[in-house]
BAFI-3210 file (N, C-alpha, C; in Angstrom, 3 decimals, decimal comma, padded with zeros to 6 digits):
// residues 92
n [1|2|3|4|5|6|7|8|9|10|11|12|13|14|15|16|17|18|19|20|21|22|23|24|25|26|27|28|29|30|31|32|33|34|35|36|37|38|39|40|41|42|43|44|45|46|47|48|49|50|51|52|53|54|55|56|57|58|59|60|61|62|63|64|65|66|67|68|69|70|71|72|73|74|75|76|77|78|79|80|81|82|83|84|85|86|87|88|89|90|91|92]
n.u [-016,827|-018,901|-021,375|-023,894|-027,058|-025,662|-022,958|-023,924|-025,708|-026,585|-026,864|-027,745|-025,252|-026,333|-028,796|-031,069|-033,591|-033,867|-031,636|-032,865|-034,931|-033,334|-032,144|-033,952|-035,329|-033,227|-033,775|-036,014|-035,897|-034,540|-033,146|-031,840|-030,225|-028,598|-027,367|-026,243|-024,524|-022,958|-022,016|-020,635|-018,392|-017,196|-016,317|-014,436|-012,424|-011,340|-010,389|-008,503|-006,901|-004,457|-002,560|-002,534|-001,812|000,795|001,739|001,533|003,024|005,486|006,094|006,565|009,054|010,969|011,046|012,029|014,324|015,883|016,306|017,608|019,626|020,792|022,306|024,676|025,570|022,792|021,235|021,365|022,674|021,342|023,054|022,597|021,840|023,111|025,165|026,683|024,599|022,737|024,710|024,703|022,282|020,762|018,013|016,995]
n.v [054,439|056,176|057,700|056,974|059,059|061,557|062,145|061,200|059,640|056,035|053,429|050,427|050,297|048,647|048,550|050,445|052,043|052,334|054,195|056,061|057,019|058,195|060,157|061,801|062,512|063,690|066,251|066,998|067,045|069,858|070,340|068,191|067,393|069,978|068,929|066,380|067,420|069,206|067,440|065,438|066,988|067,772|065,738|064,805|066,918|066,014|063,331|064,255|066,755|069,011|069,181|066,643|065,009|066,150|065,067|062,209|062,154|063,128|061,090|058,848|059,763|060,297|057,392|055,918|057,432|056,442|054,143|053,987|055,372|053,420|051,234|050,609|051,496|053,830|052,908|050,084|047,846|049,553|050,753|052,062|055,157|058,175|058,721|060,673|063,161|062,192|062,130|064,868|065,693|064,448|063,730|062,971]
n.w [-008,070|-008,663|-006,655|-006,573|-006,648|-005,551|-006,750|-009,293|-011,474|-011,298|-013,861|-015,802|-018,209|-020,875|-020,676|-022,347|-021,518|-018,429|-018,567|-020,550|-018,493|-016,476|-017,503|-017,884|-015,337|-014,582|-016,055|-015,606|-012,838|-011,589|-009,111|-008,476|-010,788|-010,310|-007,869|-007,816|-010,213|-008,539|-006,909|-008,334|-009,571|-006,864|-006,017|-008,190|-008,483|-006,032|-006,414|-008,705|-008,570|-008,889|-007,053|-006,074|-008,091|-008,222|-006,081|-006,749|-008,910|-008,056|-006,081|-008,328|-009,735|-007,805|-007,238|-009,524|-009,782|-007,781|-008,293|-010,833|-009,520|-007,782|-009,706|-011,685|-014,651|-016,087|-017,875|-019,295|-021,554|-023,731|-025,588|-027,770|-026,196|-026,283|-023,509|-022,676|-022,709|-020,814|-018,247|-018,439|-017,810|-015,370|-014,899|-016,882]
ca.u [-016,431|-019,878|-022,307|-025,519|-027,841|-024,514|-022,200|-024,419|-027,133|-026,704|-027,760|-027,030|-025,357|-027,098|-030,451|-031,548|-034,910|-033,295|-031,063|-033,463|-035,311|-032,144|-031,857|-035,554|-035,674|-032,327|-034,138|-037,274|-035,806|-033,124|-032,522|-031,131|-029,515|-027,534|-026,655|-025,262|-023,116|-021,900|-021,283|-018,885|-017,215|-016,335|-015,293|-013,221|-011,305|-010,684|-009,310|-007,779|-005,977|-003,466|-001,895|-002,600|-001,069|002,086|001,934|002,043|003,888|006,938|006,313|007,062|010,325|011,878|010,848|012,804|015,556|016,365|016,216|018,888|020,979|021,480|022,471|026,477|025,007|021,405|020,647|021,753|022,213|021,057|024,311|022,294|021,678|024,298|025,772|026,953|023,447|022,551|025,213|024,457|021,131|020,631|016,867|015,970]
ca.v [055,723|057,674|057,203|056,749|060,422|061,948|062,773|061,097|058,562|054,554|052,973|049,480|050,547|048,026|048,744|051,734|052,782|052,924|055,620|057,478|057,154|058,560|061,340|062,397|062,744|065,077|067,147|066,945|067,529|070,366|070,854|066,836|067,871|070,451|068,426|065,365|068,031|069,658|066,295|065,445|068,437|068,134|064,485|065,462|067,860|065,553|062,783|064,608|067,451|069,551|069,074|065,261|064,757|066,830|064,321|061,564|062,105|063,555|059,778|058,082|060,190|059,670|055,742|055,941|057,796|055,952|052,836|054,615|055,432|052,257|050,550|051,447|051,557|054,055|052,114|048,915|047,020|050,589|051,569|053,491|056,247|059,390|058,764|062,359|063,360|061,773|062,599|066,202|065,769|062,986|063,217|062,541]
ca.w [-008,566|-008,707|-005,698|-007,002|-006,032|-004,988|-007,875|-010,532|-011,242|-011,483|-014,626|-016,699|-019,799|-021,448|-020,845|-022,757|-020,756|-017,453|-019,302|-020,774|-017,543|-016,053|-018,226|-017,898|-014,100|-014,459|-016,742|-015,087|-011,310|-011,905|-007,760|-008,460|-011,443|-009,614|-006,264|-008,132|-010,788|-007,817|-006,265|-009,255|-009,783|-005,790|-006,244|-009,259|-007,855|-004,875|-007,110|-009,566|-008,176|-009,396|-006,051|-006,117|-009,474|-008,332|-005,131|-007,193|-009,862|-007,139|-005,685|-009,245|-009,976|-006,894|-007,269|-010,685|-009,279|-006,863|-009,007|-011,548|-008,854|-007,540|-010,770|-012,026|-015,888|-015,749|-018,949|-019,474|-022,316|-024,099|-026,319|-028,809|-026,165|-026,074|-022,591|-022,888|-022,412|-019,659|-017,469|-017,997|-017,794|-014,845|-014,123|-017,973]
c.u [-017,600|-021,043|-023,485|-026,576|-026,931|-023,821|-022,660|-025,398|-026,739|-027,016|-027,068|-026,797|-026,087|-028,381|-030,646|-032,671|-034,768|-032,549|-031,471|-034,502|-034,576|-032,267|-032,865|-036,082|-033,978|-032,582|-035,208|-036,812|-034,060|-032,362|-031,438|-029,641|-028,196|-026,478|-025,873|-023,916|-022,177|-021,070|-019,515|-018,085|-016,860|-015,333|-014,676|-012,473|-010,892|-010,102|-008,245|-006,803|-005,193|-002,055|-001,484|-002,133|000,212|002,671|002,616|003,125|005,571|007,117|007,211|008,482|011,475|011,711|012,306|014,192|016,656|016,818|017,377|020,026|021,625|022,418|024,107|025,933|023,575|020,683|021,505|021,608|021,812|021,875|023,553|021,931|022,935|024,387|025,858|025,836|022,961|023,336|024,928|022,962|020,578|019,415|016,348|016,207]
c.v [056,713|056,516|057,577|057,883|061,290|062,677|061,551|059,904|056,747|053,815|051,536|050,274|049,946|048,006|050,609|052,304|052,860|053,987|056,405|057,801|058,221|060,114|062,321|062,745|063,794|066,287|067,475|068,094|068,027|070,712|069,288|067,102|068,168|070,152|067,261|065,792|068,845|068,350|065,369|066,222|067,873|066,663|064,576|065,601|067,190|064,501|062,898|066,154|067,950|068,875|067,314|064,584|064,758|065,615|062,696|060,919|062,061|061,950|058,888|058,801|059,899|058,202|055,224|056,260|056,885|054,447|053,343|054,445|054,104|051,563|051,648|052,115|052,009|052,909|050,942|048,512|048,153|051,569|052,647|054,892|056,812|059,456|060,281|063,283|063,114|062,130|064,094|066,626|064,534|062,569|062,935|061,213]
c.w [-008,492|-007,583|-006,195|-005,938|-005,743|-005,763|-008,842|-009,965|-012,079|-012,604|-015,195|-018,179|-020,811|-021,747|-020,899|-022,145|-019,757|-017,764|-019,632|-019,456|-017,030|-016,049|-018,068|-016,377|-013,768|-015,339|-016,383|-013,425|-011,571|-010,439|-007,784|-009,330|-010,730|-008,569|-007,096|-009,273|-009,942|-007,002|-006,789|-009,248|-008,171|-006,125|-007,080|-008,894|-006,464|-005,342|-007,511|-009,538|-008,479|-008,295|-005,645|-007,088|-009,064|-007,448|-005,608|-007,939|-009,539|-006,897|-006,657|-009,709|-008,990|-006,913|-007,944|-010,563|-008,831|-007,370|-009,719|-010,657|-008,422|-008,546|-011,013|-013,586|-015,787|-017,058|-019,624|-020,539|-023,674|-025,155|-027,265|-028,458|-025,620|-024,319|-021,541|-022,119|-021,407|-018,128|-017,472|-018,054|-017,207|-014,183|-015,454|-017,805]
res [x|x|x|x|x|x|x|x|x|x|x|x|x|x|x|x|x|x|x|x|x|x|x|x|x|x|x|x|x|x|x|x|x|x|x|x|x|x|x|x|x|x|x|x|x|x|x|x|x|x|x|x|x|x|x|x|x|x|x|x|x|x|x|x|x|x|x|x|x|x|x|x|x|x|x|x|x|x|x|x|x|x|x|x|x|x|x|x|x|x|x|x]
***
């Protein structure tokens, strides 16, 4: 997930003086600083996406859909929900 000099810096959680090491050479060297917070921020926004969300998310509805539709009963086994509802409302 984070490339070590890139979009951030490497450390064992465990060992506290590599950390403050860490911390002390991004406060020390702010041209580093800057290149590995722009490095995140880009990788961020190439993960996490508005557009990459929408991508996904479209994927898992139609999954679901399509799974519903097949089936005669969308909820099986399910009597306690209002029927009613569902049919006029067939993507909840």
């Amino acid at each position: 997930m984070i490339d070590d000099g890139v979009s951030g810096l490497l450390v064992d959680v465990e060992l506290h003086a590599p950390m403050a090491d860490a911390i002390g050479r991004l406060h020390r060297d702010r041209a580093l600083l800057a290149r590995v917070g722009e490095g995140a921020r880009v990788r961020f926004e190439e993960r996490f996406s508005v557009e990459r969300f929408k991508a996904a998310m479209s994927g898992v509805v139609r999954a679901v859909m399509a799974a519903r539709a097949s089936r005669s009963d969308p909820l099986p086994g399910r009597s306690g929900y209002n029927h009613k509802i569902l049919r006029r409302y067939p993507t909840v």
